[in-house]
C-alpha positions in Angstrom: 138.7 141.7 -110.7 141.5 143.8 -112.0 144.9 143.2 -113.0 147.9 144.2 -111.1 148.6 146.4 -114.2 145.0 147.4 -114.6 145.3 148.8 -110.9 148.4 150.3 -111.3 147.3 152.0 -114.3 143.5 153.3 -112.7 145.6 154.9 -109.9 148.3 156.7 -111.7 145.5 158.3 -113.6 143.3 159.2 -110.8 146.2 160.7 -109.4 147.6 162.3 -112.6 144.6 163.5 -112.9 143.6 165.2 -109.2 147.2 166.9 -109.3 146.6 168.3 -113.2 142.7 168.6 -113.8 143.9 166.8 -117.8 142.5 163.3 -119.1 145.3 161.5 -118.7 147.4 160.1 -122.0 148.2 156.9 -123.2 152.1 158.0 -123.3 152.3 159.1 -119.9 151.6 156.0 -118.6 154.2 154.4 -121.2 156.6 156.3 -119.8 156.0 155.9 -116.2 155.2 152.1 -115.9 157.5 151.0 -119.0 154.9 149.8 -121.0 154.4 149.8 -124.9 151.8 152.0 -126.2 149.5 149.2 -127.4 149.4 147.5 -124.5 148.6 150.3 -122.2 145.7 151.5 -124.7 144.5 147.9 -124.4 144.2 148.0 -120.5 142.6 151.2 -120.8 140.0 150.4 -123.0 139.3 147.5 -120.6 139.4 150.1 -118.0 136.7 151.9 -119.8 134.7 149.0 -120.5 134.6 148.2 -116.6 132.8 151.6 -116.1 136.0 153.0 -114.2 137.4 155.8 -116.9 135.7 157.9 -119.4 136.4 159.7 -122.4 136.6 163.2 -123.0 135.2 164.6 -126.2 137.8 167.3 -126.3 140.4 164.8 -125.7 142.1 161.4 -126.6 143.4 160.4 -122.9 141.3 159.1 -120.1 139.7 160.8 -116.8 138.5 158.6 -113.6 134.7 157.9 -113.5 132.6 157.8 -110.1 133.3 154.1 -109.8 136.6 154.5 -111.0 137.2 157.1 -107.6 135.2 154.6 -105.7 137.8 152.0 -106.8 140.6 154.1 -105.9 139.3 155.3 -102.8 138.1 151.5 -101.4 141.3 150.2 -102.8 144.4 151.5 -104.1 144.3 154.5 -102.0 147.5 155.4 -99.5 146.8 157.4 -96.8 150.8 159.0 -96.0 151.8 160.7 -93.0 150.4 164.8 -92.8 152.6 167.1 -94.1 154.8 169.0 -91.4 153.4 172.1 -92.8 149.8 171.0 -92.5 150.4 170.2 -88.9 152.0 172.6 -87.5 149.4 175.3 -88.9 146.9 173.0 -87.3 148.5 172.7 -84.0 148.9 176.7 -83.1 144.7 176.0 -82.9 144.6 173.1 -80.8 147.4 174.4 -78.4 145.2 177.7 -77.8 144.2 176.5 -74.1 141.8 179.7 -74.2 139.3 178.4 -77.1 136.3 177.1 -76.4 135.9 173.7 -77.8 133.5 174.5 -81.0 135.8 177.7 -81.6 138.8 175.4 -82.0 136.6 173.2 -84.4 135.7 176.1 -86.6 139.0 177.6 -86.6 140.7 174.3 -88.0 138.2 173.9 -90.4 138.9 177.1 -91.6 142.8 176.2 -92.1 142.0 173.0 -93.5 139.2 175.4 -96.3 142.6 177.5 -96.8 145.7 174.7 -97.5 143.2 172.8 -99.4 141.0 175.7 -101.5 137.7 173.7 -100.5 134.9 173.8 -98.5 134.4 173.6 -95.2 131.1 172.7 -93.2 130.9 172.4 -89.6 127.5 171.2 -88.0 127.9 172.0 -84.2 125.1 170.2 -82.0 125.5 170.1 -78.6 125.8 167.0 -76.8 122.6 164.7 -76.0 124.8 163.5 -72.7 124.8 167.0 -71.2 122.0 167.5 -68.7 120.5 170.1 -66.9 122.2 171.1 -63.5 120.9 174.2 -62.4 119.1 177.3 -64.4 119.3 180.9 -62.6 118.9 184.1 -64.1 120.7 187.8 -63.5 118.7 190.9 -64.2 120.6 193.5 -65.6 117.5 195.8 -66.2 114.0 196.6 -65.8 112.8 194.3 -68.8 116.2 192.4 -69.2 117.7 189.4 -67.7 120.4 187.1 -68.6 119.6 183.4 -68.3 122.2 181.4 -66.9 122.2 177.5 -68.1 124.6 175.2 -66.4 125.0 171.2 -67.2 126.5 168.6 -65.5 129.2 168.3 -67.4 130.1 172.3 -67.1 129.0 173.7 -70.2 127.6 177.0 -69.2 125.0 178.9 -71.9 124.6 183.1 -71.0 121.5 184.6 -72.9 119.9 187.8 -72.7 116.1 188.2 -73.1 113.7 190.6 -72.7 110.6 190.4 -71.3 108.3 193.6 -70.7 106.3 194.3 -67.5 107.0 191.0 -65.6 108.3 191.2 -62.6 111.5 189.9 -60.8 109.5 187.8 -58.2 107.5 186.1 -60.9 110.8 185.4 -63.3 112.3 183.9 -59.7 109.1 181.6 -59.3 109.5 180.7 -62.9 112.8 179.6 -62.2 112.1 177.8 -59.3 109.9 175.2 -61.0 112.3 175.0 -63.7 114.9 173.8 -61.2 112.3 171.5 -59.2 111.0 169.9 -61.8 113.5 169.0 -64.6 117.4 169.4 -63.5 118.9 166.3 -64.4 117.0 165.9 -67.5 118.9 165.8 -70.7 119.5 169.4 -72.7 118.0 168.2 -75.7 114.6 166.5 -73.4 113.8 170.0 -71.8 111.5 172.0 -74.1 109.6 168.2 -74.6 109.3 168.4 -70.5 108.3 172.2 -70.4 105.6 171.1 -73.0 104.2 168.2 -71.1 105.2 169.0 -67.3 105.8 172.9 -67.3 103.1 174.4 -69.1 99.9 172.3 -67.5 100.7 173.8 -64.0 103.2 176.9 -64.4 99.7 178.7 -64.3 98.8 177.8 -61.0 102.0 179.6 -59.5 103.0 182.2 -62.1 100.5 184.9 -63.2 102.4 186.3 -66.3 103.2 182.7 -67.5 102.6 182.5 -71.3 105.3 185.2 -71.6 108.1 183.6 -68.9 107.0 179.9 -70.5 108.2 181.5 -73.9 111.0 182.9 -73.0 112.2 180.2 -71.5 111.7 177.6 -74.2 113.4 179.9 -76.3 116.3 179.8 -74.3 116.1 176.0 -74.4 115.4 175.7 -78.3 118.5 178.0 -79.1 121.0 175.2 -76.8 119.5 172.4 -78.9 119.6 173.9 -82.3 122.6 173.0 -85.0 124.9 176.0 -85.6 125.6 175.8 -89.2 129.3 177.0 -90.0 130.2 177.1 -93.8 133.8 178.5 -94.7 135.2 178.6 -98.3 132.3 178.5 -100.1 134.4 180.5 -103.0 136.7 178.3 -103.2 134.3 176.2 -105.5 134.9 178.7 -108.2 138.6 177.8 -108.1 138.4 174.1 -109.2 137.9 174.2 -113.1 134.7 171.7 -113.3 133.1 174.3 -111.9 133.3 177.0 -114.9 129.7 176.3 -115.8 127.6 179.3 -114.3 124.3 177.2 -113.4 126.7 174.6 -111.9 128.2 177.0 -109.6 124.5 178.8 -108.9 123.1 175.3 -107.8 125.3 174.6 -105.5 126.0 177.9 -104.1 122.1 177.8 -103.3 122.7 174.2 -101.9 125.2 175.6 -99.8 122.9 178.6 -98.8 120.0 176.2 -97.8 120.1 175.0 -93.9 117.5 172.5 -94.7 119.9 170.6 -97.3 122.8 171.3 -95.1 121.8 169.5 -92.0 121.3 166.4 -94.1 125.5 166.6 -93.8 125.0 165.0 -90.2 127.4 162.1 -90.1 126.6 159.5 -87.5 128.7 157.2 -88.3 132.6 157.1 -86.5 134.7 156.6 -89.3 136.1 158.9 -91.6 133.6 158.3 -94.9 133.9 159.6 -98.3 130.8 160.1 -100.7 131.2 160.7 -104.5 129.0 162.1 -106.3 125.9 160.8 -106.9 126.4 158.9 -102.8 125.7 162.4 -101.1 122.8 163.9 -101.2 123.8 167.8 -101.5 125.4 167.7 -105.1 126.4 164.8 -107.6 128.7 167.2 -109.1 130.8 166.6 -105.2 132.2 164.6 -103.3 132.0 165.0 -99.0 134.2 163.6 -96.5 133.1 163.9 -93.4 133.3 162.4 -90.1 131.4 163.1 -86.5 133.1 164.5 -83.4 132.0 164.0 -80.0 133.7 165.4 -76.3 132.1 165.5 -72.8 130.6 169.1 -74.0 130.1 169.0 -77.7 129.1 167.0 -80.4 128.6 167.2 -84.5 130.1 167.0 -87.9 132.6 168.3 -89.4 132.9 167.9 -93.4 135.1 168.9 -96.8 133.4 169.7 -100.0 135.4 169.8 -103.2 135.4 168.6 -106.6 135.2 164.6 -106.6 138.8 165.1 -108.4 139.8 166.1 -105.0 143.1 165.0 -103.0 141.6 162.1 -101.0 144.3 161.1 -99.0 145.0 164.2 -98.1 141.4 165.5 -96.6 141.3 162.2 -94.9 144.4 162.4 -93.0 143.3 166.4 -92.0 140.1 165.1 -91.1 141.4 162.1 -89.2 143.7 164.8 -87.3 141.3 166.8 -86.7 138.9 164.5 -84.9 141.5 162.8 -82.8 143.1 166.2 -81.3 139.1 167.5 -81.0 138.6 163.7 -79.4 142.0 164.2 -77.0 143.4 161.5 -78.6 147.2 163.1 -79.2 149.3 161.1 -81.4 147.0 158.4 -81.7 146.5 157.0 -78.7 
């Protein structure tokens, strides 16, 4: 349990030392909380002993450990109105009436990647409640069609195959079975039922149906995948822990592998913060992330940055972000 004085102390030098990237003196916490220099070095060195600062070797003040951030973060932290000017930058996004919902996701991410010089991740997966209302298909030439894939809840998906030497009338049967047998079933259920109910009979019917049964579950895989959106991976290179050349090169492959990056999904509601060693993408980082869902859409949108990074801050953007995604203006 810590002092008033110990807390007051732990957060002026996590925030000292987020604003200035410097352990944090004895004397400037004299001078700010009024304190004689024994008794602050004292409270320090308790501080240190309780696992939540740490030493530098090239200096004599103190920098935040990753349970002294943990502290902060679970405890001491204030979480202040946006700034204006982070707002309004955010808002010429989300009063485009013309962008598509994952489009306006990206695009704020993006801002957020610029005002803050981190990184941005947005996993976009679409939503488990949309199901299947209708599938019909336009061709446009002798070996190409455009698939047409409408859901209940209006999302429309356009893709252009091609498929050689199959004819119109057996794409249209193909089609026909799709419709019969699994409209109403959830987007991310379909290749499962084409598997199991499609494939055993689309023989009996279709005569080219190896090719058309592809083609089709390839339209359905692509609906269901994650699109991976990573923006700002240089700004790593602008935070100063990251001047060591095979710390930059690991995580720049971590943020290059899909694999690793998928593990961002955040189920959980809330806005969550993981320092360090708590994520599993870099203990050199620390993610906050949250997950977004709409009647259309669904995924995670997440800030990577040094685990000196402005907390408050990326939580309120994130916390925004999620309730103008979510339609919940001004809170409500």
């Amino acid at each position: 349990m810590l002092t008033s004085r110990q807390k007051e102390i732990l957060k002026l030098i996590v925030k000292e030392y987020i604003k200035l990237a410097h352990p944090v003196s004895s004397n400037l916490i004299c001078d700010t909380l009024k304190c004689s220099s024994a008794t602050v070095r004292n409270e320090m060195m308790a501080l240190e002993e309780l696992g939540l600062l740490e030493k530098t070797h090239t200096s004599s003040g103190r920098v935040p450990s990753e349970k002294g951030y943990r502290y902060y973060v679970d405890n001491l932290m204030e979480l202040n109105e946006l700034d204006q000017g982070d707002t309004y930058k955010l808002q010429t996004i989300f009063n485009n009436q013309q962008l598509a919902i994952s489009d306006v996701v990206k695009q704020s991410l993006q801002i957020v990647s610029e005002m803050t010089n981190y990184t941005s991740i947005v996993l976009d997966e679409k939503s488990h409640e949309n199901r299947l209302k209708e599938i019909n298909v336009v061709p446009i030439s002798d070996n190409e069609i455009v698939v047409v894939v409408i859901t209940d809840k209006g999302y429309v998906n356009n893709k252009t195959i091609v498929i050689e030497n199959v004819s119109l009338d057996e794409i249209k049967k193909t089609v026909k079975l799709i419709n019969d047998l699994i409209v109403g079933t959830p987007i991310d259920e379909i290749n499962s039922k084409l598997e199991f109910e499609i494939k055993p009979i689309i023989g009996k019917y279709v005569e080219q149906h190896e090719v058309l049964y592809n083609a089709f579950y390839d339209v359905f895989s692509d609906m269901t995948s994650k699109s991976i959106n990573v923006v700002g991976k240089n700004n790593i290179l602008k935070h100063k822990e990251f001047n060591d050349l095979d710390k930059v090169r690991n995580i720049f492959d971590t943020l290059d592998d899909e694999e690793k990056l998928l593990d961002i999904k955040e189920s959980n509601n809330d806005i969550n913060i993981y320092i360090g060693h708590e994520n599993d993408l870099s203990e050199d980082v620390t993610i906050i992330k949250t997950n977004y869902k709409t009647d259309k859409d669904n995924g995670t949108i997440a800030i990577i940055g040094p685990k000196r990074m402005e907390y408050s801050r990326v939580v309120n953007l994130l916390d925004y972000i999620k309730r103008q995604i979510e339609g919940e203006k001004d809170g409500k």
